[in-house]
DRENLO-275633 format. One line per 8 residues: number of its first residue (from 1); for each residue x, y, z of N, C-alpha, C. Coordinates in Angstrom, 1 decimal. Layout:
N
NUM> X Y Z X Y Z X Y Z | ...
***
This chain:
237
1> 35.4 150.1 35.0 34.7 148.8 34.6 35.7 147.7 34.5 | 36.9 147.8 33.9 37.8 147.1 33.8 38.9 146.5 35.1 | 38.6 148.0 35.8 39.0 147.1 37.5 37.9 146.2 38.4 | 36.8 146.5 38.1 35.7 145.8 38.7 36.0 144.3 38.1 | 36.0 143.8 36.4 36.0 143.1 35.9 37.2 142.1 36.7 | 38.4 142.3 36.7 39.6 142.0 37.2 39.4 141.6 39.0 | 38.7 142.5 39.4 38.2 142.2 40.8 37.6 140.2 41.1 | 36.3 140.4 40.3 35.4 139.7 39.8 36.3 138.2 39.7
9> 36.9 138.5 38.3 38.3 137.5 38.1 39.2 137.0 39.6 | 39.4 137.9 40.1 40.3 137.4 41.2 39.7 136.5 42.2 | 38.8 137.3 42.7 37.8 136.8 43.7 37.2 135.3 42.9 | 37.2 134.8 41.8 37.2 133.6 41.3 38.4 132.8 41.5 | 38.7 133.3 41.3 40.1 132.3 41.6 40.5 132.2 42.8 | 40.5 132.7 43.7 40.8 132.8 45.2 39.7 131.6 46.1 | 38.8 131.6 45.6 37.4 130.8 46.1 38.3 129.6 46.3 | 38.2 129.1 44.8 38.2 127.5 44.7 39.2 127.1 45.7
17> 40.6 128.1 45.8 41.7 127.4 46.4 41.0 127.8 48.1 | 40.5 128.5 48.5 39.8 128.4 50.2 39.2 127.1 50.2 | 38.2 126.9 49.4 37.7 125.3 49.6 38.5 124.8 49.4 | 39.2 124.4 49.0 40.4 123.4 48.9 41.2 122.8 50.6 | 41.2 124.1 50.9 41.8 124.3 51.8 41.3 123.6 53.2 | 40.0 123.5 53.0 39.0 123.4 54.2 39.3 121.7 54.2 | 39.1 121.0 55.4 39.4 119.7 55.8 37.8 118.6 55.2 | 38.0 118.0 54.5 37.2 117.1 54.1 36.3 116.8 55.4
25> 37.1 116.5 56.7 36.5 116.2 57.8 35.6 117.0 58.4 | 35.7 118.8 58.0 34.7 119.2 58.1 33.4 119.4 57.6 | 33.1 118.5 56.7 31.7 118.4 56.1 30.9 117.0 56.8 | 31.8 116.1 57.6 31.0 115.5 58.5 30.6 115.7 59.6 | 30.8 117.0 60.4 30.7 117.4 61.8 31.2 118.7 62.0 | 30.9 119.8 62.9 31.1 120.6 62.8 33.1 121.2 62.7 | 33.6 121.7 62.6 35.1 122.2 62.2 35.5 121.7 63.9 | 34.5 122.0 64.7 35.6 122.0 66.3 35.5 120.8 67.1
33> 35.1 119.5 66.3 34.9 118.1 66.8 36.3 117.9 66.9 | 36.4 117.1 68.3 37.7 116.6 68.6 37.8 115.1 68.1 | 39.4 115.0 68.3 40.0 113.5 68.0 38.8 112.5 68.5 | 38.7 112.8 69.7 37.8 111.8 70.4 36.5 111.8 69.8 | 35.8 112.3 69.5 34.5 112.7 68.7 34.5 112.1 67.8 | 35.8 111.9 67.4 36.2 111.4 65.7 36.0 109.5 65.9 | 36.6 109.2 67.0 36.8 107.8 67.5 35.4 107.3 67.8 | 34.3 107.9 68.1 33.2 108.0 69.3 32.6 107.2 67.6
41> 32.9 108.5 66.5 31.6 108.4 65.6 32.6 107.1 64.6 | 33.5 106.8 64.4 34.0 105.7 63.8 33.3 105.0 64.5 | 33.9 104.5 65.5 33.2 103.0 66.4 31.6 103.1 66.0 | 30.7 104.2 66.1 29.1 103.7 66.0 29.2 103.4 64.2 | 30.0 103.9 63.5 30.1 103.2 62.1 30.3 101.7 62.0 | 31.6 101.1 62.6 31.6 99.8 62.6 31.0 99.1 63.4 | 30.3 99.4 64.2 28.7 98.4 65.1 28.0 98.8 64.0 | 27.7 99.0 62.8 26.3 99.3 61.9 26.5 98.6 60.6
49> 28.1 98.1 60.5 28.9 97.4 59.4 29.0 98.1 58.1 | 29.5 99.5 58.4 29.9 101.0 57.7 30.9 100.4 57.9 | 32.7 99.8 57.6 33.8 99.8 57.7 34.3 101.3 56.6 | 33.7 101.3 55.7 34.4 102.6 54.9 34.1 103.9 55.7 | 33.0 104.2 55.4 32.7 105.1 56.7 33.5 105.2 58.4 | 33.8 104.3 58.6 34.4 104.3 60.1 36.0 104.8 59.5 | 36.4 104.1 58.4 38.1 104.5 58.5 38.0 106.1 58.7 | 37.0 106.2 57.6 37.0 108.0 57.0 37.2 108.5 58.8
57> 36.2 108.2 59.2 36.0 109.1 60.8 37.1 109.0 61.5 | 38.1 107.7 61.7 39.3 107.6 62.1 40.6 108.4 61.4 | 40.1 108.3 59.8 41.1 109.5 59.9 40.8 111.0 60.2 | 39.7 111.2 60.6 39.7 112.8 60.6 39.9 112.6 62.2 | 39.7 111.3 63.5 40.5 111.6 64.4 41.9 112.5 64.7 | 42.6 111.3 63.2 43.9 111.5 63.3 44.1 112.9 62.6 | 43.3 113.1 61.7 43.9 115.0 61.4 43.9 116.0 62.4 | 42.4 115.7 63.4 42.8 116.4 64.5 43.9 116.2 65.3
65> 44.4 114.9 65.6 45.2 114.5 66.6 46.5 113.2 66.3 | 47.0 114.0 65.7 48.2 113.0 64.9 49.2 112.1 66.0 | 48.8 112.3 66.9 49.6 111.7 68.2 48.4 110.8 68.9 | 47.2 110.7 68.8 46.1 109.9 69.4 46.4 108.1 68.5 | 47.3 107.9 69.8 47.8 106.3 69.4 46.4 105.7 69.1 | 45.3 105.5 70.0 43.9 104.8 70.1 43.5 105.1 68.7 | 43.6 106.3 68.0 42.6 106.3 66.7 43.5 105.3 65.6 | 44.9 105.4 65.8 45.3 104.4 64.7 45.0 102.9 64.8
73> 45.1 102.3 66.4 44.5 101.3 66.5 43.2 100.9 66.3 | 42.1 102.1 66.3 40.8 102.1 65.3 40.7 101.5 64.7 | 41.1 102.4 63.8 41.6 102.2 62.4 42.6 101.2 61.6 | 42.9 100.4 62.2 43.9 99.8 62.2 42.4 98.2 62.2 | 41.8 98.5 63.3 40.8 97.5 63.2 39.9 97.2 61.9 | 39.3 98.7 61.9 38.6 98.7 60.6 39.2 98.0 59.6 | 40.8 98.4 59.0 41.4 98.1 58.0 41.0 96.1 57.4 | 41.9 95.8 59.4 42.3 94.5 59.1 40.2 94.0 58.7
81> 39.0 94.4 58.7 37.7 93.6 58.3 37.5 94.0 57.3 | 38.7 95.1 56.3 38.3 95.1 54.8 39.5 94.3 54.7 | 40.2 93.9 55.3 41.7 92.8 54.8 42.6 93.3 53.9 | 42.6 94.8 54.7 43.3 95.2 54.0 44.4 95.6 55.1 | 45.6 94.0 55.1 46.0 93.7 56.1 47.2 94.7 56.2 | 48.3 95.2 55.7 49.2 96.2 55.3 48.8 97.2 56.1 | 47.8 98.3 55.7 47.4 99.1 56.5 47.1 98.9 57.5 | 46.5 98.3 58.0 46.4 97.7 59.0 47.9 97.6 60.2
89> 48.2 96.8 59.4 49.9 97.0 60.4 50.6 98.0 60.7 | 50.8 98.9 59.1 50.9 100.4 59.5 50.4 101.2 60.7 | 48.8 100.8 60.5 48.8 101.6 61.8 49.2 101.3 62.9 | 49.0 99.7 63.3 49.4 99.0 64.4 50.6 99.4 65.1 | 51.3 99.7 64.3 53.1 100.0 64.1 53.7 101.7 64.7 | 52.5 102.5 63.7 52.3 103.8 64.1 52.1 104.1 65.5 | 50.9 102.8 66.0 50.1 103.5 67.1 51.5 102.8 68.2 | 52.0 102.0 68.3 53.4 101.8 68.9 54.6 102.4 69.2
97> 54.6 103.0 67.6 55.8 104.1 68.1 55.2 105.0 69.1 | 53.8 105.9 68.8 53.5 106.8 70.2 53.2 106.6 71.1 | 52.8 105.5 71.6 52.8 104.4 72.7 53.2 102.7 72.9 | 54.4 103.1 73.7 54.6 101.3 73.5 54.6 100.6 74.4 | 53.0 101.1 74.7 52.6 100.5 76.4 51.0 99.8 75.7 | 50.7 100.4 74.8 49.1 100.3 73.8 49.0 98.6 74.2 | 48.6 98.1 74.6 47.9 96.4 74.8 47.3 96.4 73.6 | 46.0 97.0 73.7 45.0 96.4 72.2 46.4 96.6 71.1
105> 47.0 97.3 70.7 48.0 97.4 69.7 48.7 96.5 69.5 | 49.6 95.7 70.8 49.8 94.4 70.5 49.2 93.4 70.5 | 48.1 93.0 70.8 46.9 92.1 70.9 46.8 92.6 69.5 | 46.2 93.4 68.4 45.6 93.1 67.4 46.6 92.5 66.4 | 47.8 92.9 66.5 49.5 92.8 65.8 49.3 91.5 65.5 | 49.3 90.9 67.4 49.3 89.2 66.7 48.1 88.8 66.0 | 47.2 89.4 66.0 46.2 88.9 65.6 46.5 88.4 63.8 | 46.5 90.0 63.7 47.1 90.1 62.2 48.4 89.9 61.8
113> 49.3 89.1 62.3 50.5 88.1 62.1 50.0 86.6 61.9 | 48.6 86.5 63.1 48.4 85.5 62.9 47.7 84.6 61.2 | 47.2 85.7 61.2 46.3 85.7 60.0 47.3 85.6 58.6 | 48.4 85.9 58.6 49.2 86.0 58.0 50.1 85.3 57.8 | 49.9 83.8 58.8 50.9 83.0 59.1 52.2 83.1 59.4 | 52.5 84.0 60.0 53.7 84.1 60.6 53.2 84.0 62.1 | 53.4 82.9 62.5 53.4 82.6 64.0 54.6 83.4 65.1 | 56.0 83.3 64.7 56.6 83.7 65.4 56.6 84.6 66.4
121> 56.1 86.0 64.8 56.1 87.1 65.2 54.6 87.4 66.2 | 53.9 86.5 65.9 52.4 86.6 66.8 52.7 86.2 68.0 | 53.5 85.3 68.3 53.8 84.7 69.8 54.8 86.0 70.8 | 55.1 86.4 69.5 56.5 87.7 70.5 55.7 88.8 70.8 | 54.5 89.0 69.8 53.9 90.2 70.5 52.6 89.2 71.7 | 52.2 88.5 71.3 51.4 88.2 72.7 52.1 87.7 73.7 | 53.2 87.2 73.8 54.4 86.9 74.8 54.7 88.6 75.5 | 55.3 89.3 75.1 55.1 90.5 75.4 54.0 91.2 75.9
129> 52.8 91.2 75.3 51.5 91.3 76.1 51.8 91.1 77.1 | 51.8 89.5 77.1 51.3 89.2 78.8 52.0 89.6 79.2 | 53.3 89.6 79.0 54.9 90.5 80.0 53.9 91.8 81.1 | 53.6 92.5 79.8 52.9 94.1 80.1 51.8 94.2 81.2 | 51.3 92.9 80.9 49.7 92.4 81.9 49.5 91.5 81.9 | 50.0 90.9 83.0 49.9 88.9 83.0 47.9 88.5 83.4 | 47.3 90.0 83.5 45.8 89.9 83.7 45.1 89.9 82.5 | 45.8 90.2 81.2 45.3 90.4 79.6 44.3 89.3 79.5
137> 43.6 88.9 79.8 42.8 87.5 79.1 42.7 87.1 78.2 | 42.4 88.4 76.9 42.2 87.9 75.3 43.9 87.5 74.9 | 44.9 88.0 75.2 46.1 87.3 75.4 46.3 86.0 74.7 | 46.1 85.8 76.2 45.9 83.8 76.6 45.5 83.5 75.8 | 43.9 83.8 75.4 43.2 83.0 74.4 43.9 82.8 72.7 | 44.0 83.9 72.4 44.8 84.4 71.2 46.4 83.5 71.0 | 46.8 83.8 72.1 48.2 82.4 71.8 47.7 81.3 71.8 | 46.6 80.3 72.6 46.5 79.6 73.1 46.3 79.1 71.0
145> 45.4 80.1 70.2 45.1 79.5 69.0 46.1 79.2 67.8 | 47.4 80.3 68.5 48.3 80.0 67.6 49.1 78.6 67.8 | 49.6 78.4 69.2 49.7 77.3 69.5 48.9 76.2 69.0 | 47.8 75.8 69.2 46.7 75.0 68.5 47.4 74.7 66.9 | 47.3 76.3 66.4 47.5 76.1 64.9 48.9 75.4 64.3 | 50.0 75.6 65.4 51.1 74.7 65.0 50.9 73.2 65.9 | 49.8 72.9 66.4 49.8 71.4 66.9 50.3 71.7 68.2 | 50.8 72.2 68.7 51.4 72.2 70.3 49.7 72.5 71.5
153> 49.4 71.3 71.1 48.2 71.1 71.7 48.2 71.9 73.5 | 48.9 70.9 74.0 49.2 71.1 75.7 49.9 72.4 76.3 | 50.0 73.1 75.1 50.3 74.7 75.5 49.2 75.6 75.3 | 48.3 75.0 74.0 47.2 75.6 74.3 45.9 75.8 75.1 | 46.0 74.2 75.9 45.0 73.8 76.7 46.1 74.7 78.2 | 46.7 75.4 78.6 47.6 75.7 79.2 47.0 77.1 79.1 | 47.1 77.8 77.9 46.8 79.3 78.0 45.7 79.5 77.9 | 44.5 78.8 78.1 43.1 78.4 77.6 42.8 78.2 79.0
161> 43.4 77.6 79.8 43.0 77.2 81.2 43.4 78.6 82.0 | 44.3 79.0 82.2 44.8 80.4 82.5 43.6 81.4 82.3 | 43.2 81.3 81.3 42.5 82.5 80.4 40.8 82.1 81.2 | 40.7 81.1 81.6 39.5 80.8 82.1 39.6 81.3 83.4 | 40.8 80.7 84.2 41.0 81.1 85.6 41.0 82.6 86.1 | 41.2 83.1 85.2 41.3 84.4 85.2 40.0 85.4 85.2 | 39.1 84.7 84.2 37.5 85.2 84.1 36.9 84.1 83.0 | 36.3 83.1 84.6 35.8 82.1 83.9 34.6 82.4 82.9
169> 34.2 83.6 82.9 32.9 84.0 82.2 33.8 84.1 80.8 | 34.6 84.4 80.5 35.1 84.8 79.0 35.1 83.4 77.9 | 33.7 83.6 77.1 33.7 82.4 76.7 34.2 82.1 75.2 | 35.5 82.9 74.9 36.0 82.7 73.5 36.9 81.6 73.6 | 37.4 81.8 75.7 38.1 81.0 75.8 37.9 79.2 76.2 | 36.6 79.3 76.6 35.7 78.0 76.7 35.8 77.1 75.3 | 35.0 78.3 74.6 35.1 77.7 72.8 36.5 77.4 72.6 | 37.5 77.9 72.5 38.7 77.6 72.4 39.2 76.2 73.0
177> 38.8 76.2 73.7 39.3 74.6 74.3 38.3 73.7 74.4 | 37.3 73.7 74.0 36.1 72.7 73.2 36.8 72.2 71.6 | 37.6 73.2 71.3 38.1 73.4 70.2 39.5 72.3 69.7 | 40.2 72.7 70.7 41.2 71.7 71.4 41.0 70.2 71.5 | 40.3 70.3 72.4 39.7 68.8 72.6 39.2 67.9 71.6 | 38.6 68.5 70.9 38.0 68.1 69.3 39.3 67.5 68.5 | 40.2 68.8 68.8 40.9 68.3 67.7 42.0 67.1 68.3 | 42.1 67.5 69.3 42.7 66.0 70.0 42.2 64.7 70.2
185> 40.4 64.8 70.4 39.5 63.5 69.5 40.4 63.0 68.3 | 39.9 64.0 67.7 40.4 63.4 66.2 42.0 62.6 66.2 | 42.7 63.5 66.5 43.9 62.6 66.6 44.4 61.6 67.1 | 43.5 61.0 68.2 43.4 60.0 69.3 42.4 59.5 68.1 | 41.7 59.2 67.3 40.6 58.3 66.4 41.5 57.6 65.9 | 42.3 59.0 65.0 43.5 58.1 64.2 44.5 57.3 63.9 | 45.3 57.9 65.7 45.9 56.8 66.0 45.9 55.3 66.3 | 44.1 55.4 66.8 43.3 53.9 67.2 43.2 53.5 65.9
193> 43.0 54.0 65.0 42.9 53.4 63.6 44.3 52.9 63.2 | 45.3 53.5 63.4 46.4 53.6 62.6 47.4 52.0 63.7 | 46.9 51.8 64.8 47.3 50.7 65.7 46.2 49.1 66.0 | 45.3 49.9 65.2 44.3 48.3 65.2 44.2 48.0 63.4 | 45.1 49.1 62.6 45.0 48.5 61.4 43.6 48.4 60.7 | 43.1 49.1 61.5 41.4 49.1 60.4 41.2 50.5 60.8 | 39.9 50.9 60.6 38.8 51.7 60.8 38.5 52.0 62.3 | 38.6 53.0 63.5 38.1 52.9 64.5 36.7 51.9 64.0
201> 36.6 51.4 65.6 35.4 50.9 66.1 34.0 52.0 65.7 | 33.9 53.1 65.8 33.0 53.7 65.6 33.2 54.9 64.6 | 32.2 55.2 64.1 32.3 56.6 62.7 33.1 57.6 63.4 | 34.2 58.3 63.3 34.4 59.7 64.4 33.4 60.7 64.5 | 32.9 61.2 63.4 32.0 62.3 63.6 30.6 61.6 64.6 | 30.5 60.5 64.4 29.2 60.3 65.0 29.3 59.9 66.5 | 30.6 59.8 66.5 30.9 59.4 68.1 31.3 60.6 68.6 | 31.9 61.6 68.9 31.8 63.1 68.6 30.5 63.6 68.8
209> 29.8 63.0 68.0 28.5 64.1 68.2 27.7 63.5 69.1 | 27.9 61.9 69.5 27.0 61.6 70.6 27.6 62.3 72.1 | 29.0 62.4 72.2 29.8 63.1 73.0 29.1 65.0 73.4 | 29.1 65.0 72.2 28.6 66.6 72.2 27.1 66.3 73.1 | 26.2 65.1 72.2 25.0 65.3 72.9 25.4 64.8 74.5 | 26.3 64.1 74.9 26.2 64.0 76.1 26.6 65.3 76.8 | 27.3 66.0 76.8 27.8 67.1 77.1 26.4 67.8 77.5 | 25.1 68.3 76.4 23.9 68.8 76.2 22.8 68.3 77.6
217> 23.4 66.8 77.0 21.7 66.5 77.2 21.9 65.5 78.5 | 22.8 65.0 79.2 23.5 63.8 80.2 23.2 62.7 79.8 | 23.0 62.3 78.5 22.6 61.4 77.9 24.1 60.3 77.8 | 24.2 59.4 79.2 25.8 58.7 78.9 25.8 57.4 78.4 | 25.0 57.1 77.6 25.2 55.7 77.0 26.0 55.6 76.0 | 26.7 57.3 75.3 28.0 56.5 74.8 29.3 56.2 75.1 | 29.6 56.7 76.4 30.5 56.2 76.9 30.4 54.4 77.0 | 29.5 53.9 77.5 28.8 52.2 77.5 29.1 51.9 76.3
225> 28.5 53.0 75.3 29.1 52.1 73.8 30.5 52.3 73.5 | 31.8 52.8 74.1 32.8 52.8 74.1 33.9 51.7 74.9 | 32.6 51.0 76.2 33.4 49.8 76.0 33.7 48.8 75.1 | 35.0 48.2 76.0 35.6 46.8 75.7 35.2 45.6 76.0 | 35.5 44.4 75.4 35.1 43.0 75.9 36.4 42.4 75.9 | 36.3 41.6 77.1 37.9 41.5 77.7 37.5 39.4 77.2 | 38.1 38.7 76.2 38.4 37.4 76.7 39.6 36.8 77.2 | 39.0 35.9 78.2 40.0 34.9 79.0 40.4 33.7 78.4
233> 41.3 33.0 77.7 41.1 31.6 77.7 42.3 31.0 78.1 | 42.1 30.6 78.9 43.1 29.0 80.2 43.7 28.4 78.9 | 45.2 28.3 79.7 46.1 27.5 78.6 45.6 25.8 79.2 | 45.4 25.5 77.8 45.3 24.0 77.5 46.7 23.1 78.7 | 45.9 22.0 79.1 46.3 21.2 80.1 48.1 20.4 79.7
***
Protein backbone atom coordinates (compact mmCIF):
# COMPACT_ATOMS: atom_id res chain seq x y z
CA UNK A 1 0.00 0.00 0.00
CA UNK A 2 2.67 2.25 0.86
CA UNK A 3 4.50 1.64 -2.56
CA UNK A 4 1.41 2.22 -4.46
CA UNK A 5 0.89 5.48 -2.27
CA UNK A 6 4.55 6.73 -3.27
CA UNK A 7 3.87 5.71 -6.87
CA UNK A 8 0.71 7.88 -6.88
CA UNK A 9 3.04 10.77 -5.28
CA UNK A 10 5.45 10.51 -8.01
CA UNK A 11 3.45 10.32 -10.89
CA UNK A 12 2.09 13.82 -9.37
CA UNK A 13 4.86 15.40 -9.51
CA UNK A 14 6.22 14.26 -12.73
CA UNK A 15 2.86 15.57 -14.56
CA UNK A 16 3.07 19.21 -13.84
CA UNK A 17 6.84 19.40 -14.90
CA UNK A 18 5.70 17.44 -18.68
CA UNK A 19 3.22 20.29 -19.04
CA UNK A 20 5.53 22.62 -18.39
CA UNK A 21 7.50 21.39 -20.81
CA UNK A 22 5.08 21.39 -23.74
CA UNK A 23 5.42 24.74 -25.96
CA UNK A 24 2.68 27.32 -25.21
CA UNK A 25 2.59 27.34 -29.07
CA UNK A 26 1.10 24.14 -28.99
CA UNK A 27 -2.20 24.93 -27.72
CA UNK A 28 -2.81 27.23 -30.77
CA UNK A 29 -2.31 24.67 -33.61
CA UNK A 30 -1.40 21.40 -33.81
CA UNK A 31 2.48 20.48 -32.31
CA UNK A 32 3.69 19.99 -36.21
CA UNK A 33 2.71 23.55 -37.61
CA UNK A 34 5.65 25.05 -39.30
CA UNK A 35 7.48 28.43 -39.06
CA UNK A 36 5.61 29.35 -42.03
CA UNK A 37 2.16 28.35 -40.72
CA UNK A 38 3.20 30.45 -37.80
CA UNK A 39 3.67 33.68 -40.22
CA UNK A 40 0.48 32.64 -42.47
CA UNK A 41 -1.65 32.79 -39.03
CA UNK A 42 0.11 36.03 -37.55
CA UNK A 43 -0.44 38.13 -40.75
CA UNK A 44 -4.50 36.94 -40.75
CA UNK A 45 -4.18 38.37 -36.97
CA UNK A 46 -3.00 41.74 -38.00
CA UNK A 47 -5.57 42.27 -41.14
CA UNK A 48 -8.31 41.68 -38.24
CA UNK A 49 -6.42 44.31 -35.76
CA UNK A 50 -5.33 41.30 -33.20
CA UNK A 51 -1.65 43.00 -32.90
CA UNK A 52 -1.29 40.83 -29.58
CA UNK A 53 -2.43 37.85 -30.97
CA UNK A 54 -0.24 38.21 -34.22
CA UNK A 55 3.13 38.82 -32.07
CA UNK A 56 2.14 35.55 -30.08
CA UNK A 57 1.90 33.66 -33.61
CA UNK A 58 5.21 35.27 -34.71
CA UNK A 59 6.82 34.10 -31.90
CA UNK A 60 5.86 30.49 -32.10
CA UNK A 61 7.22 31.03 -35.92
CA UNK A 62 10.31 31.83 -34.33
CA UNK A 63 10.29 28.79 -31.77
CA UNK A 64 9.89 26.71 -34.59
CA UNK A 65 12.42 28.44 -36.67
CA UNK A 66 14.95 30.64 -34.93
CA UNK A 67 16.75 31.34 -38.18
CA UNK A 68 13.41 32.41 -40.24
CA UNK A 69 14.69 36.15 -40.79
CA UNK A 70 10.84 36.97 -42.38
CA UNK A 71 9.10 36.06 -38.93
CA UNK A 72 11.23 38.64 -37.05
CA UNK A 73 10.50 41.18 -39.59
CA UNK A 74 6.73 40.19 -38.79
CA UNK A 75 7.03 40.68 -35.80
CA UNK A 76 9.03 43.42 -35.79
CA UNK A 77 5.97 45.05 -37.70
CA UNK A 78 3.47 44.14 -35.26
CA UNK A 79 5.68 45.54 -32.47
CA UNK A 80 6.38 48.92 -34.17
CA UNK A 81 1.67 49.39 -34.28
CA UNK A 82 1.87 48.71 -30.48
CA UNK A 83 4.96 51.41 -30.53
CA UNK A 84 6.62 49.43 -29.00
CA UNK A 85 9.49 50.82 -30.94
CA UNK A 86 12.73 48.97 -29.10
CA UNK A 87 11.45 45.65 -29.93
CA UNK A 88 10.69 46.42 -32.85
CA UNK A 89 14.34 47.28 -33.76
CA UNK A 90 15.44 44.27 -32.08
CA UNK A 91 13.96 42.33 -34.33
CA UNK A 92 14.71 44.47 -37.30
CA UNK A 93 18.42 43.98 -36.22
CA UNK A 94 17.91 40.23 -35.52
CA UNK A 95 16.32 39.60 -38.84
CA UNK A 96 19.70 41.35 -40.42
CA UNK A 97 22.06 39.59 -38.86
CA UNK A 98 20.48 36.24 -40.59
CA UNK A 99 19.99 38.03 -43.61
CA UNK A 100 21.57 41.10 -44.82
CA UNK A 101 20.00 41.04 -48.10
CA UNK A 102 16.17 41.33 -46.15
CA UNK A 103 14.72 44.72 -48.07
CA UNK A 104 11.46 44.85 -46.01
CA UNK A 105 14.04 44.76 -42.95
CA UNK A 106 15.72 47.83 -44.10
CA UNK A 107 12.74 49.59 -45.37
CA UNK A 108 10.93 49.07 -41.99
CA UNK A 109 14.48 50.19 -39.98
CA UNK A 110 14.03 53.53 -41.69
CA UNK A 111 10.77 53.66 -41.05
CA UNK A 112 11.24 53.23 -37.42
CA UNK A 113 14.34 55.58 -37.27
CA UNK A 114 12.17 57.78 -38.85
CA UNK A 115 9.62 57.81 -36.35
CA UNK A 116 12.16 58.30 -33.89
CA UNK A 117 13.80 61.21 -35.36
CA UNK A 118 16.85 60.20 -36.17
CA UNK A 119 16.99 61.00 -39.82
CA UNK A 120 20.50 60.08 -40.50
CA UNK A 121 20.32 56.72 -39.63
CA UNK A 122 16.88 56.46 -41.86
CA UNK A 123 18.54 57.84 -44.92
CA UNK A 124 21.61 55.12 -44.53
CA UNK A 125 19.34 52.41 -44.38
CA UNK A 126 17.06 53.54 -47.32
CA UNK A 127 20.23 54.80 -49.17
CA UNK A 128 21.34 51.26 -48.88
CA UNK A 129 18.01 49.91 -49.98
CA UNK A 130 18.06 51.38 -53.00
CA UNK A 131 21.91 50.37 -53.35
CA UNK A 132 20.38 46.57 -52.95
CA UNK A 133 17.32 47.47 -55.62
CA UNK A 134 17.44 50.63 -57.36
CA UNK A 135 13.64 49.02 -58.42
CA UNK A 136 12.49 49.31 -54.38
CA UNK A 137 9.66 51.85 -54.95
CA UNK A 138 8.43 52.16 -51.27
CA UNK A 139 12.22 53.23 -50.95
CA UNK A 140 11.89 56.37 -52.89
CA UNK A 141 8.75 57.28 -51.28
CA UNK A 142 10.00 56.66 -47.70
CA UNK A 143 13.22 58.99 -48.15
CA UNK A 144 11.49 61.19 -50.30
CA UNK A 145 9.44 61.98 -46.60
CA UNK A 146 12.37 62.16 -44.65
CA UNK A 147 13.84 64.57 -46.84
CA UNK A 148 10.48 66.58 -46.79
CA UNK A 149 10.71 66.39 -43.01
CA UNK A 150 14.17 68.18 -42.83
CA UNK A 151 12.91 70.87 -45.62
CA UNK A 152 15.15 69.55 -48.46
CA UNK A 153 12.11 70.00 -50.54
CA UNK A 154 13.75 69.34 -54.19
CA UNK A 155 15.21 66.06 -53.09
CA UNK A 156 12.00 64.96 -52.23
CA UNK A 157 10.13 65.95 -55.26
CA UNK A 158 13.19 63.96 -56.82
CA UNK A 159 12.56 60.56 -55.00
CA UNK A 160 8.82 61.08 -55.35
CA UNK A 161 9.21 61.49 -59.10
CA UNK A 162 11.46 58.35 -59.47
CA UNK A 163 9.08 56.49 -57.34
CA UNK A 164 6.26 57.38 -59.73
CA UNK A 165 8.34 56.63 -62.90
CA UNK A 166 8.95 53.49 -61.69
CA UNK A 167 5.02 52.41 -61.00
CA UNK A 168 3.09 55.34 -61.70
CA UNK A 169 0.09 53.42 -60.11
CA UNK A 170 1.80 53.55 -56.58
CA UNK A 171 -0.21 56.12 -55.04
CA UNK A 172 1.54 56.79 -51.51
CA UNK A 173 3.85 58.30 -53.79
CA UNK A 174 1.34 60.64 -55.70
CA UNK A 175 0.11 61.69 -52.06
CA UNK A 176 3.56 62.27 -51.18
CA UNK A 177 4.13 64.92 -53.62
CA UNK A 178 0.68 66.57 -53.42
CA UNK A 179 2.13 66.73 -50.07
CA UNK A 180 5.29 68.59 -51.10
CA UNK A 181 3.72 70.95 -53.10
CA UNK A 182 1.38 72.04 -50.36
CA UNK A 183 4.02 72.59 -48.31
CA UNK A 184 5.90 74.53 -50.76
CA UNK A 185 2.48 76.71 -51.30
CA UNK A 186 2.83 77.51 -47.96
CA UNK A 187 6.24 78.70 -47.98
CA UNK A 188 5.92 80.64 -51.31
CA UNK A 189 2.57 82.51 -49.29
CA UNK A 190 4.96 83.51 -46.74
CA UNK A 191 7.57 84.66 -48.39
CA UNK A 192 4.88 86.99 -50.55
CA UNK A 193 3.88 88.06 -47.23
CA UNK A 194 7.15 88.58 -45.78
CA UNK A 195 8.23 90.89 -49.26
CA UNK A 196 5.01 92.94 -49.66
CA UNK A 197 5.10 93.59 -45.90
CA UNK A 198 1.41 92.72 -45.32
CA UNK A 199 -0.76 89.77 -45.55
CA UNK A 200 -0.80 87.77 -48.91
CA UNK A 201 -3.33 89.08 -51.29
CA UNK A 202 -5.45 86.13 -50.59
CA UNK A 203 -6.38 83.82 -47.24
CA UNK A 204 -3.71 80.72 -47.93
CA UNK A 205 -5.99 78.03 -46.94
CA UNK A 206 -8.66 79.35 -49.15
CA UNK A 207 -6.60 79.87 -52.08
CA UNK A 208 -5.27 76.28 -51.60
CA UNK A 209 -8.47 74.99 -51.50
CA UNK A 210 -9.80 76.70 -54.56
CA UNK A 211 -6.48 75.14 -56.16
CA UNK A 212 -7.49 71.75 -54.80
CA UNK A 213 -11.02 72.37 -56.30
CA UNK A 214 -9.35 73.22 -59.51
CA UNK A 215 -7.36 70.21 -59.58
CA UNK A 216 -11.21 68.21 -58.95
CA UNK A 217 -13.40 69.98 -60.65
CA UNK A 218 -11.35 72.19 -63.90
CA UNK A 219 -12.86 74.93 -62.33
CA UNK A 220 -9.86 77.77 -63.41
CA UNK A 221 -11.03 80.96 -62.27
CA UNK A 222 -8.58 80.98 -59.57
CA UNK A 223 -5.75 81.20 -61.36
CA UNK A 224 -7.73 84.69 -63.04
CA UNK A 225 -8.07 85.63 -59.43
CA UNK A 226 -4.35 85.30 -59.02
CA UNK A 227 -3.70 87.98 -61.44
CA UNK A 228 -1.90 91.20 -61.39
CA UNK A 229 -2.74 94.76 -62.52
CA UNK A 230 0.24 96.28 -64.12
CA UNK A 231 0.17 100.47 -64.01
CA UNK A 232 1.87 102.69 -66.48
CA UNK A 233 2.45 106.25 -65.84
CA UNK A 234 4.56 108.55 -68.46
CA UNK A 235 7.03 110.77 -66.80
CA UNK A 236 5.82 114.26 -66.65
CA UNK A 237 6.95 116.59 -69.57
Amino acid sequence: MRRLVLIIICAMLILPTSAQSESPCDSIDPPDATALFYIGLGDAYSKRGQPALAINAYDCSIERDPSFAQAYVSRGVAHMGQLNLGQALDDYNQALELDDTLLAAYNNRGLLYSLDINYSLALADFNLLISLDPMYVPAYHNRAMVHAAEGNYELAIADLEQAISLNPEYAPAHQGLGAVYLALATESYAQAEATNGRPAQFDVEDTLAQVVDFAQTGNVSVWFSLQTTDHVFEDEP
